[in-house]
N, C-alpha and C positions, 0 to 999 in steps of 0.2 A: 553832462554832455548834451542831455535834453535840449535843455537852455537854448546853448551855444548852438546850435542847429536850427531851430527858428531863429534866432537871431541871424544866422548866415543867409536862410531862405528869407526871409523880410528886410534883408537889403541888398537883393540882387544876386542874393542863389554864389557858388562856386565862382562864378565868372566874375563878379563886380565887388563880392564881399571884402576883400582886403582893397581896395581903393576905395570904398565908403566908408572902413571903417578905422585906417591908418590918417594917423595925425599930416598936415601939408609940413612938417619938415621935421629932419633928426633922421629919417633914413637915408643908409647908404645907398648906392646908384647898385642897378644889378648886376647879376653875371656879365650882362653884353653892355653894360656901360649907359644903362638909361637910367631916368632919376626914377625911383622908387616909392616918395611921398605918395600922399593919398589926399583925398578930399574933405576927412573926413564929414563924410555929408551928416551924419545922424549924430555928430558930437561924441560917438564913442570915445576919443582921443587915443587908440590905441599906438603904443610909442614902441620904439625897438630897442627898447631897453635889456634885451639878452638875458642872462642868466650869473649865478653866481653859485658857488657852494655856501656849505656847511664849514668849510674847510679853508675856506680863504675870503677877505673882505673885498675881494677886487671883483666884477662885473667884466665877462667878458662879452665878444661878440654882439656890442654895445653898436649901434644902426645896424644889423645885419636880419634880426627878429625878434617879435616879439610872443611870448610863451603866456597865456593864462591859465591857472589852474583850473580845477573845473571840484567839484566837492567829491565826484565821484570818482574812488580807488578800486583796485584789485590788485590778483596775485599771479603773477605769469605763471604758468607750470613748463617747467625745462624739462628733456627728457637726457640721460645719458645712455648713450650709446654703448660706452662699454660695459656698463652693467648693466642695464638696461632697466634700467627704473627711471620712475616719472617723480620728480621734484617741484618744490613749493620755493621760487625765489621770494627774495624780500618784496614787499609789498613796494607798487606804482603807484604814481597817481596820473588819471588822464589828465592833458593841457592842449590848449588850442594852440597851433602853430599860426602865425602870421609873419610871414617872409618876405624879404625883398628880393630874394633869388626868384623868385617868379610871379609877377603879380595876381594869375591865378588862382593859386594856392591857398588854401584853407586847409587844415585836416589836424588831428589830432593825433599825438603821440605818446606813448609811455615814458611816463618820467621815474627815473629813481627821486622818491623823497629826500634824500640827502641836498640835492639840488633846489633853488628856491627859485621862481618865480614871481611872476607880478598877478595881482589879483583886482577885480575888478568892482570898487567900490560907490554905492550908490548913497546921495547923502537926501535924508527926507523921505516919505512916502512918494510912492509915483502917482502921477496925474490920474486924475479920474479920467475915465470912460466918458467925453461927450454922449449926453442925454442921446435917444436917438430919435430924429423928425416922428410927429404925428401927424400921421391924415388920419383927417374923418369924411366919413364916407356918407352921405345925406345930410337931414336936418333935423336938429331937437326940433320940437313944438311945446309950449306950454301945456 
């Protein structure tokens, strides 16, 4: 989730993240009927490709969001009421939301792993670090 949190603050914070970082077409228009596409300015290409089970080959809710898993899981604890103990659900895993219901919106959700999502794959080592400017300050002499 780390990750994914600089990556939302290094392209424009809550307010701009999901227009830098959604693909300019394949999402559906919002709630109030605007187009929902993004710019992707930084080439992330993130697409609204929805979600699907374990359970079925079909993809729903296909332009409406898109879900990235994140590597980091846990385990809800539920409480019952009637008996009043504290329980250990099946294990989540966290996923970044990116919606077209509100351009927005970033955040992250609890997923049942039964459900599958899209992941976000990098091909190649990443670019080095530009060297950074030297000054010098005076002058050698022989």
């Amino acid at each position: 989730r780390e990750e994914f949190r600089v990556l939302i603050r290094a392209v424009g914070g809550d307010s701009l993240a999901t227009w830098n970082l959604k693909t300019t077409s394949g999402w559906n228009q919002d709630n109030d009927g605007h187009d929902a596409n993004g710019a992707d300015t930084y080439c992330f290409g993130a697409k609204a490709a929805g979600e699907m089970t374990n359970q079925s080959p079909n993809a729903y809710n296909v332009g409406e969001y898109g879900l990235f898993w994140t590597k980091e899981n846990y385990t809800p604890k539920r409480h019952d009421y009637t008996y009043g103990i504290t329980y250990d659900e099946p294990e989540e895993a966290f996923v970044l939301k990116i919606s077209n219901d509100n351009a927005q919106e970033v955040r992250f959700i609890g997923q049942r792993t039964y459900y599958t999502s899209s992941i976000r794959c990098l091909k190649g080592d990443p670019e080095p670090e530009p060297p950074l400017p030297v000054t010098i300050i005076g002058s050698v002499s022989d």
